[in-house]
C-alpha positions as CSV (number, residue, x, y, z in Angstrom):
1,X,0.0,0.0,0.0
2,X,1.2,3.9,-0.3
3,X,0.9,5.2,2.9
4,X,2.6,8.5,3.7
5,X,3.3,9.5,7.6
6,X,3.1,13.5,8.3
7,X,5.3,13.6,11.3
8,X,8.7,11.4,12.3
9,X,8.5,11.7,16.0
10,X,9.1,8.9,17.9
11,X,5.4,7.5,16.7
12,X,5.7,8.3,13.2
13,X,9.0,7.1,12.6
14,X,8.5,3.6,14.4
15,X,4.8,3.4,12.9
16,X,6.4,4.3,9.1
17,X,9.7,2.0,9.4
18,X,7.5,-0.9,10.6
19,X,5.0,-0.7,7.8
20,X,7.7,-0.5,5.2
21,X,9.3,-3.5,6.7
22,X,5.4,-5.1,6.0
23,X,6.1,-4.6,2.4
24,X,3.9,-1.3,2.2
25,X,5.4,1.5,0.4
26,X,6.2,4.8,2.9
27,X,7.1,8.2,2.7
28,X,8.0,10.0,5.6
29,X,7.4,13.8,5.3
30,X,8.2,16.7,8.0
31,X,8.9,19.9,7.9
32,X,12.3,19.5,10.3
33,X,15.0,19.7,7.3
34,X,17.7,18.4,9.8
35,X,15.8,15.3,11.3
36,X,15.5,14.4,7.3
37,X,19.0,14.9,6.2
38,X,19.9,12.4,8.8
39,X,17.5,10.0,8.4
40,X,17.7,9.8,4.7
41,X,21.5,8.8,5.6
42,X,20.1,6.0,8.2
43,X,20.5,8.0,11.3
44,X,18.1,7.8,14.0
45,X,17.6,10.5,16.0
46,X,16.0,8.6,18.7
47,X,17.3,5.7,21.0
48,X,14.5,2.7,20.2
49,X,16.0,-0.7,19.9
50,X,15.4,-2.7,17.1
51,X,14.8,0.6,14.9
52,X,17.7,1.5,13.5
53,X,18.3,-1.8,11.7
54,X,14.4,-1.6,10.4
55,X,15.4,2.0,8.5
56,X,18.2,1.1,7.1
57,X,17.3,-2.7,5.6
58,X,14.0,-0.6,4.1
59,X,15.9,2.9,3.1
60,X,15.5,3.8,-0.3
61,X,13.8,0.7,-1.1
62,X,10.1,0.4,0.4
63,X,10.7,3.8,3.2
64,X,11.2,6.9,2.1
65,X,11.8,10.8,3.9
66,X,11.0,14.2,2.3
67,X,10.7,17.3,3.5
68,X,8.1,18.2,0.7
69,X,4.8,17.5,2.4
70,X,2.4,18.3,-0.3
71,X,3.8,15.7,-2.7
72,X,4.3,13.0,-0.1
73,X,0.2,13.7,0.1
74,X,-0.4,13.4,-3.8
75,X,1.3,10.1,-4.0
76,X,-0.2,7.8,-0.7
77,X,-3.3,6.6,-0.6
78,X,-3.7,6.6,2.7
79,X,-2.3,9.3,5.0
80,X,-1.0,9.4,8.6
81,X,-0.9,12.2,10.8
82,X,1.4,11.0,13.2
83,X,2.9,14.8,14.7
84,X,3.7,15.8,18.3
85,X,0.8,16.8,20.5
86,X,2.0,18.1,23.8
87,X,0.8,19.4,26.7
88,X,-0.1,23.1,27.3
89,X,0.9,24.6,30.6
90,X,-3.2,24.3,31.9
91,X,-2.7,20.7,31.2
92,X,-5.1,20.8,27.4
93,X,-3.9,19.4,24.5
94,X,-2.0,21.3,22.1
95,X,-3.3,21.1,18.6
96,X,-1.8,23.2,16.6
97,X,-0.1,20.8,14.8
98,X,-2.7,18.6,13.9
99,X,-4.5,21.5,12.7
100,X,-1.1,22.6,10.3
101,X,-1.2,19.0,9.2
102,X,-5.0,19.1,7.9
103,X,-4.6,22.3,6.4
104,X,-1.5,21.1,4.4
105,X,-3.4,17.5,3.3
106,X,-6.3,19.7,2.3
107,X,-4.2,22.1,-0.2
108,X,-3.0,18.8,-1.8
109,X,-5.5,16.4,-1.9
110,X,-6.3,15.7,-5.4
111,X,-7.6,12.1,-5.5
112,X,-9.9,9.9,-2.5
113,X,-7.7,10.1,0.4
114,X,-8.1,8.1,4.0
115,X,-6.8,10.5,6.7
116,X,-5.7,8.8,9.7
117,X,-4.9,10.0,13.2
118,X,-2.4,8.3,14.9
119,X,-1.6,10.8,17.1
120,X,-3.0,11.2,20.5
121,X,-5.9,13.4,20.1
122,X,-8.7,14.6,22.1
123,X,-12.2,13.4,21.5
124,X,-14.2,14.7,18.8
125,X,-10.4,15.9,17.3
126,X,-11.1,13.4,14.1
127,X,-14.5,15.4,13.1
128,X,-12.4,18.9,13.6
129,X,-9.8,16.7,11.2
130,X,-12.8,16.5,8.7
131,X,-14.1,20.2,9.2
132,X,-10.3,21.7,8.7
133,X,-9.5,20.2,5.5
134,X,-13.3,20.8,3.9
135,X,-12.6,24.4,5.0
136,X,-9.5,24.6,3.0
137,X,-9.7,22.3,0.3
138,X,-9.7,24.1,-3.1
139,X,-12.0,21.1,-4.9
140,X,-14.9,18.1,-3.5
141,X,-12.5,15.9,-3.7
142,X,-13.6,12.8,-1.2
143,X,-11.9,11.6,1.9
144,X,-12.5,9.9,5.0
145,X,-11.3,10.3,8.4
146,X,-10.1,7.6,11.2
147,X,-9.0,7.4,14.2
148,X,-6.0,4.3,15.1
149,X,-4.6,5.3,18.3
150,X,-1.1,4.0,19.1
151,X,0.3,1.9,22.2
152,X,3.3,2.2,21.6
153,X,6.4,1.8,24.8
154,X,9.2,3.4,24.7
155,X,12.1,0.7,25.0
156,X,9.4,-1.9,23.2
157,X,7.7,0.1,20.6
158,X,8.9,-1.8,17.3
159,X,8.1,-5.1,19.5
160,X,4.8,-3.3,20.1
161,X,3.7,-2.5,16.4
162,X,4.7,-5.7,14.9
163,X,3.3,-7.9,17.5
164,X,0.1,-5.5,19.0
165,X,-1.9,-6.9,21.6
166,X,-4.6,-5.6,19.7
167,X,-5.3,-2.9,16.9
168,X,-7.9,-0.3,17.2
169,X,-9.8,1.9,14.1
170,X,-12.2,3.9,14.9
171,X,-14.7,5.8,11.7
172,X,-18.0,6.3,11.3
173,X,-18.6,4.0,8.1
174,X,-17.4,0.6,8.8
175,X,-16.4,0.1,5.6
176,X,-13.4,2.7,6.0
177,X,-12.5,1.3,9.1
178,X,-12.1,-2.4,7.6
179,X,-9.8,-0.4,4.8
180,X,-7.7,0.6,7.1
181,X,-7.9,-2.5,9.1
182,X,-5.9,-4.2,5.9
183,X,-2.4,-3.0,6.4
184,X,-2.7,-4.4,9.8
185,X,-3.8,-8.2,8.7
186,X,-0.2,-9.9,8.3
187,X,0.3,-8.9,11.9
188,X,-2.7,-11.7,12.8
189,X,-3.7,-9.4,15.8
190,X,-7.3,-8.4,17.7
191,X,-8.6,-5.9,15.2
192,X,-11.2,-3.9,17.0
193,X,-13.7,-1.7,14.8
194,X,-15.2,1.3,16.8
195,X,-16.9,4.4,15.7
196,X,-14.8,7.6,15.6
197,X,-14.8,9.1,19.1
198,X,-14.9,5.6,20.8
199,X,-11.4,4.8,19.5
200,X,-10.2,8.1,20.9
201,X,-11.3,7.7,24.0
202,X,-9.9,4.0,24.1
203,X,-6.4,5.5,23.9
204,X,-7.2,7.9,27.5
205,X,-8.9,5.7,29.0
206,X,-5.7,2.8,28.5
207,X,-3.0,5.3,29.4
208,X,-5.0,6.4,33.0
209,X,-6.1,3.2,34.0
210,X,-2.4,1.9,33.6
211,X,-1.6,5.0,35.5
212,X,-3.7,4.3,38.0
213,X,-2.3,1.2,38.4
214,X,1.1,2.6,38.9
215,X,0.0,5.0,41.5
216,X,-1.9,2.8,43.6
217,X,1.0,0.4,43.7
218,X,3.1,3.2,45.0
219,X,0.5,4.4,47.8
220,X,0.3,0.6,49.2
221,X,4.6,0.7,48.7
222,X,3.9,3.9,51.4
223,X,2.2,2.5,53.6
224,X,4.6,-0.7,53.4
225,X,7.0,1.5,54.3
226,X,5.1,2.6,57.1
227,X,4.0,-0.7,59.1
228,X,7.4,-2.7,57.7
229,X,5.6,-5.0,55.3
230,X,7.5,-6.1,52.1
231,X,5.9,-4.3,49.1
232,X,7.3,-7.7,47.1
233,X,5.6,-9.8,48.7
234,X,2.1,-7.7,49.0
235,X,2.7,-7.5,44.8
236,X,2.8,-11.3,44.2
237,X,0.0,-11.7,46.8
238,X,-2.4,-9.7,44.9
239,X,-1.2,-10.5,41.1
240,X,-2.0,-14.3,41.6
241,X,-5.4,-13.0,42.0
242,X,-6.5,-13.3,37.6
243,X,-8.6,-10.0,38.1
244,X,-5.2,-8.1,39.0
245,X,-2.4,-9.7,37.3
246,X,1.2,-8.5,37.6
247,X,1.6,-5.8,34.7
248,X,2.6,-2.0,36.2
249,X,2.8,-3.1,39.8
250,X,6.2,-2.5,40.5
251,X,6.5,0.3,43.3
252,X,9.2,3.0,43.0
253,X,9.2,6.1,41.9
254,X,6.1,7.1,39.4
255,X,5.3,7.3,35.8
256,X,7.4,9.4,33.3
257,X,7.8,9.9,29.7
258,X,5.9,11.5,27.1
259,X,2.0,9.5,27.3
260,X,1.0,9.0,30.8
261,X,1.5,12.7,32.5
262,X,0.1,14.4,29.5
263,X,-2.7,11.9,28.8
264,X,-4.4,11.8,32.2
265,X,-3.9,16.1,32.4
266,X,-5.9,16.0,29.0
267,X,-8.2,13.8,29.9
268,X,-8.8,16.0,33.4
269,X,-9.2,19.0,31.4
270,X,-11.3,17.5,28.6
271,X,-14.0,16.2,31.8
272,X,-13.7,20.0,32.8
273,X,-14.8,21.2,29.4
274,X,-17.8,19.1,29.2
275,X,-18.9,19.6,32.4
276,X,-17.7,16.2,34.4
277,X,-15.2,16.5,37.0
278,X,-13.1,13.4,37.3
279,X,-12.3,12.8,40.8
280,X,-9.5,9.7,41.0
281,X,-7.1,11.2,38.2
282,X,-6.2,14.2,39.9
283,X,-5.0,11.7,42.7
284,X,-3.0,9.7,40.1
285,X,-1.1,12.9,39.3
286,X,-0.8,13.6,42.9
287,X,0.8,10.5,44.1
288,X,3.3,10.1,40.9
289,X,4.7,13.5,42.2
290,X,4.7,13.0,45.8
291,X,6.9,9.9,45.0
292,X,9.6,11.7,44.3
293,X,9.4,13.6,47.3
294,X,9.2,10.5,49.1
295,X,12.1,9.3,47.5
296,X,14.3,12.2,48.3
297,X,12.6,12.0,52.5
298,X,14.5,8.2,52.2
299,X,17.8,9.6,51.0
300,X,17.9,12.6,53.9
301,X,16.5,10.1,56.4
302,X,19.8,7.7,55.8
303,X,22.4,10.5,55.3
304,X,20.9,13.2,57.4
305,X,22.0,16.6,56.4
306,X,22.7,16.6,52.3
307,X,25.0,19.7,52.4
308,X,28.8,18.8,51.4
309,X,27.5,15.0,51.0
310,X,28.4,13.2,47.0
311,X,25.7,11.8,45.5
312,X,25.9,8.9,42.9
313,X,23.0,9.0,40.6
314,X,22.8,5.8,38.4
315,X,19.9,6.7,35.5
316,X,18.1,9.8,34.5
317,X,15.8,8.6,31.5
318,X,12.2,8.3,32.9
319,X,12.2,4.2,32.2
320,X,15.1,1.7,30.5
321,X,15.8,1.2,26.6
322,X,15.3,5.2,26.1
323,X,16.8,8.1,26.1
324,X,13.5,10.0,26.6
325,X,13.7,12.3,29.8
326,X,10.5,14.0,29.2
327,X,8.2,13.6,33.1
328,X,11.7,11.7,34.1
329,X,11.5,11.5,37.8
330,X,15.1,12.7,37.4
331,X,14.5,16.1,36.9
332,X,12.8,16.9,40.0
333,X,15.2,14.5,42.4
334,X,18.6,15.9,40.7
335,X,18.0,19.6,41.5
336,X,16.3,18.9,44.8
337,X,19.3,16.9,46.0
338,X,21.6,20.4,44.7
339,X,19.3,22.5,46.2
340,X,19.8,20.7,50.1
341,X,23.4,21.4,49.2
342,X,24.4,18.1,47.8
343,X,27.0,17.3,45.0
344,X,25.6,15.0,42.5
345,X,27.4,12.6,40.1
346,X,25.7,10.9,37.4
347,X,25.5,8.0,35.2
348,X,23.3,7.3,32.1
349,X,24.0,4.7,29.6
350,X,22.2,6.4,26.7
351,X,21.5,10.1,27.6
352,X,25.1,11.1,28.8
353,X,24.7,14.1,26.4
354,X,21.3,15.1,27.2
355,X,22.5,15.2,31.2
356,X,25.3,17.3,30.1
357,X,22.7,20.1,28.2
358,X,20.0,19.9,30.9
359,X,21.2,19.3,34.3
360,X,24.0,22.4,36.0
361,X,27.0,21.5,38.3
362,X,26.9,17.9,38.0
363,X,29.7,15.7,37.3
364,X,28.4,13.4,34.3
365,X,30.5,10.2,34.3
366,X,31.4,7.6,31.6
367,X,30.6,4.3,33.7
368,X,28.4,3.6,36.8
369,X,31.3,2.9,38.7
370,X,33.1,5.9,38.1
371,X,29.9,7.7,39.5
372,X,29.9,5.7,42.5
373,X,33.8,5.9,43.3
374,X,34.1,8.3,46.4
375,X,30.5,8.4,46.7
376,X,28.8,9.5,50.6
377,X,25.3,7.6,48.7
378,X,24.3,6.0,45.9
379,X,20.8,6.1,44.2
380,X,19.2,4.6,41.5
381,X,16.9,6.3,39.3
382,X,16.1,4.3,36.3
383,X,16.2,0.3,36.0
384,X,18.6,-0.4,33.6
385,X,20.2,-4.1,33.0
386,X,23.6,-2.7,33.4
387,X,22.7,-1.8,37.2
388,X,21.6,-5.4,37.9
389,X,24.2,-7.1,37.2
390,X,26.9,-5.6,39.6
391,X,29.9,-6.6,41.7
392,X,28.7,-5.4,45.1
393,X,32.1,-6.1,46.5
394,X,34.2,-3.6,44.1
395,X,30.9,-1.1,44.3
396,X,31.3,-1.6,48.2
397,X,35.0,-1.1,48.1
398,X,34.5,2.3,46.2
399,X,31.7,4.1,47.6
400,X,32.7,6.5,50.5
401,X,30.1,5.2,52.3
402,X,28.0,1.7,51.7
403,X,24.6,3.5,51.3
404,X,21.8,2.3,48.8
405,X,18.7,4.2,47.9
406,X,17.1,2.0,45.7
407,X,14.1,4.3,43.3
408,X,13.4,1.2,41.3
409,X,13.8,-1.9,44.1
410,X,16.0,-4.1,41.5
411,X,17.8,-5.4,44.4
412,X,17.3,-7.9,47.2
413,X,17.4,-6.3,50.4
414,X,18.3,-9.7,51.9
415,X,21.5,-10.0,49.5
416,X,22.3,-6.1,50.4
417,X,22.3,-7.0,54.0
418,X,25.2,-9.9,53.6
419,X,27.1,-7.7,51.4
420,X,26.7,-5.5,54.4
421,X,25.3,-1.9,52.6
422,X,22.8,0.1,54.6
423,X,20.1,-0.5,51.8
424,X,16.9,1.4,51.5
425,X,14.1,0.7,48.8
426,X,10.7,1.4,48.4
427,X,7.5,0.2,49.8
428,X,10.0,-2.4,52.3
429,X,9.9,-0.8,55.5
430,X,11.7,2.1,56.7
431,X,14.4,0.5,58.9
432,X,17.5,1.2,57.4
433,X,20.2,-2.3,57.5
434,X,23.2,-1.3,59.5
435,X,26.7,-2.6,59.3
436,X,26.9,-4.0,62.8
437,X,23.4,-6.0,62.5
């Protein structure tokens, strides 16, 4: 199939590379010169595994990347708008690009066009889709509008698009819909056919229930905390139970990244504008940021006062396999930690240059261990594989002092206790193991 993809994001470049590696035909347009240069030379801007090798093996041959909008529009059949929709500072979606995206497909649309959204959008956004390019087309030529939210995880995404748990395409004529549903059939996923509006809401409702997930986990890792129970154990308890299962229970420090902060604001903001007030998502917001807090309460509770202490920080992207650090929990624990006086070193192993732009006074080192060395504390911000498999006897024989605060609980407090560190995770009690127990 042609299919052209308005937007090479981190959606639109996993969602075009993947199709092409289907056998469709893709062009990739957007209006960022730079982004194209390089990736019509097989660089990725973006740290996604599995991705890079999917461009290159397709480049030139089935995927394709212009900066010339209008003609990627003439020559696709189907068209996805697949461009950035952030947050405003009220919490509302930001538009304005889906809006500069219809009024470009509507100056070019010569022939019968399907129009999909891919990006996230708020509800009713696919008939404002419609309304935009009628406005501004210069003929009647037809078209049709759908909606095929994405669920796509950062770290997982090309995993995620080539083996879906399920598909969703949303229109108001079925027909369309089952069009559309075409280019997904080699995949031999669940192909759910809603109407429009349904499908948009499917993508807000996924993203807040998972959060809610995430932030409940975390309130019962509190109180864990609290009365000495082992938030481990309480997890297994209640995922053997079918109606529960185990996915997004792991306590620690909250949600970050680019989909679960900005979808729960919007879909707050979108109940405010038609007159509902959503009562548990504000919470959800509430506790992912209180986390943090909480998180930074554990580290002055073990090393008292912060001021003239080193601070090893081992991961600053918001979750492993990315470099994304948008909502990373990072970015709020770093700066506290500098403001109570501490020094902080840090270790990434993607986003090395991106601590280097963002975060002031730090010392940004080239290995975890070289973070750690002459460190009064070490804590761990992001669950990468590198930080699991470790040699707690060298890391012991480096750090200043033997302190663990652990933001993702990837280690066994039992195992920290023999290798004698004064270990502190989340949600497993607040006594802190000392080296004389």
């Amino acid at each position: 199939m042609r299919i052209t993809i308005i937007g090479v994001g981190y959606v639109g470049l996993v969602t075009g590379a993947c199709f092409a590696d289907m056998g469709n035909r893709i062009v990739c347009a957007d209006v960022d010169k730079k982004k194209i240069q390089l990736l019509s030379k097989g660089t990725i801007p973006i740290f996604e595994p599995g991705l890079e090798e999917i461009v290159r093996r397709n480049l030139n041959h089935r995927l394709f990347f212009t900066n010339n909008i209008g003609h990627a529009v003439r020559e696709s059949d189907f068209i996805f708008i697949a461009v950035g929709t952030p947050s405003k500072q009220n919490g509302q979606v930001d538009i304005s690009y889906i809006e500069k995206a219809a009024r470009v497909i509507a100056a070019h649309l010569d022939q019968y066009k399907v129009i999909v959204n891919k990006s996230t959008v708020p509800i009713g956004m696919g008939y404002l889709v419609a309304r935009i390019i009628q406005k501004y087309s210069t003929g009647q030529t037809p078209f049709d509008v759908v909606s095929n939210p994405e669920f796509l995880r950062e770290g997982s995404a090309v995993k995620d698009l080539l083996k879906p748990h399920r598909v969703v395409i949303g229109a108001d004529r079925r027909e369309i819909a089952q069009k559309v549903s075409e280019i997904y059939e080699p995949l031999h996923c669940p192909i759910l056919l809603t109407d429009l509006k349904s499908a948009e809401m499917i993508k807000y409702a996924s993203n807040a229930f998972l959060a809610c997930k995430i932030s409940f986990i975390n309130e019962i890792a509190n109180m864990c905390d609290q009365v000495g129970a082992d938030i481990h154990q309480v997890t297994q308890g209640i995922a053997l139970d079918p109606r529960i299962g185990d996915q997004f229970l792991n306590a620690g420090l909250g949600f970050g990244g680019s989909c679960f902060p900005k979808d729960v604001s919007a879909l707050i903001q979108m109940g405010k504008k038609h007159g509902y007030q959503f009562k548990i998502l504000p919470e959800i917001l509430e506790v992912n940021q209180f986390q943090r807090k909480w998180f930074i309460s554990k580290v002055k509770q073990t090393l008292g006062v912060l001021k003239g202490k080193t601070i090893a920080i081992w991961g600053i992207s918001f979750k492993p396999d990315t470099d994304d650090l948008r909502e990373a929990p990072s970015l709020e624990i770093i700066p506290a930690l500098q403001k109570a006086g501490a020094h902080v070193k840090l270790y990434d192993p993607v986003c090395t240059l991106a601590a280097k732009q963002i975060f002031k006074n730090v010392q940004v080192c080239k290995t975890a261990y070289e973070a750690a060395k002459n460190a009064d504390a070490l804590g761990l911000l992001t669950d990468w594989n590198e930080f699991k498999q470790i040699d707690f006897k060298y890391l012991k024989s480096i750090l200043k002092s033997p302190i663990i605060i652990d933001g993702r609980n990837i280690y066994d407090p039992h195992e920290m206790l023999e290798n004698q560190f004064i270990y502190q995770g989340m949600g497993q009690g607040t006594r802190l193991y000392s080296l004389d127990q």
